[in-house]
N, C-alpha and C positions, 0 to 999 in steps of 0.2 A: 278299270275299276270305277263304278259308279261312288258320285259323293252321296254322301246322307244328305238330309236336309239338314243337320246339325252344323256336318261342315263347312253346305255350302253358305248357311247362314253367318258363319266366324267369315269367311272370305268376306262375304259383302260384309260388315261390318266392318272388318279391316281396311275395305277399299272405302268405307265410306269416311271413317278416321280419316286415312290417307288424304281423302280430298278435302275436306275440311280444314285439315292442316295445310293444305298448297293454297287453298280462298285466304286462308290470315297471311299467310305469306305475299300473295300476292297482294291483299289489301294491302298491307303494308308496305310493300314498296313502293304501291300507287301513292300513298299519303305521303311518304318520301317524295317521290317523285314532283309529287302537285307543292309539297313545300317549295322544294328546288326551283321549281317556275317560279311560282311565288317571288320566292328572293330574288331570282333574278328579275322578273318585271319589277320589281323596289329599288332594285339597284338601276338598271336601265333608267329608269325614273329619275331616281337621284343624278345620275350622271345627266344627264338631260337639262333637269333642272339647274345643274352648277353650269352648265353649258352656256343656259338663255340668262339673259338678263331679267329672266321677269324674278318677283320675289316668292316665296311659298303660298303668300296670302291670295296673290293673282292668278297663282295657276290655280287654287283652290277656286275663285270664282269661276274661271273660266271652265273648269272641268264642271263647277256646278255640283258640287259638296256641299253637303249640310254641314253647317257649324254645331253640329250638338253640343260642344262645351259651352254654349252662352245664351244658349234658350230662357236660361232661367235670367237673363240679363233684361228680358222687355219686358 
């Protein structure tokens, strides 16, 4: 039984929904995902940091952070 072009038209639209709906799905759980690192390098971090004896201020030079809260200070 040949499709029309009507209904092959609803098919693809349907698949195109369908995939559309699996990109949000997957972005989603990529941005999940990429938070999940996230906190875990935060935490690694933090444990690290209680670890060394340096204090927050010195690993900040060290790493070479900008202090943007105190710009307006000079």
């Amino acid at each position: 039984m040949k499709e029309t072009l009507e209904e092959r038209k609803q098919k693809l639209l349907k698949q195109q929904e369908d995939l559309i709906k699996k990109r949000k799905k997957i972005n989603q759980d990529l941005k999940k995902i990429e938070k999940k690192i996230e906190n875990s390098e935060k935490d690694y971090l933090m444990e690290m940091l209680e670890q060394s004896s340096l204090s927050v201020e010195e690993v900040i030079d060290l790493l070479g952070i900008e202090d943007n809260q105190h710009e307006d200070d000079y």
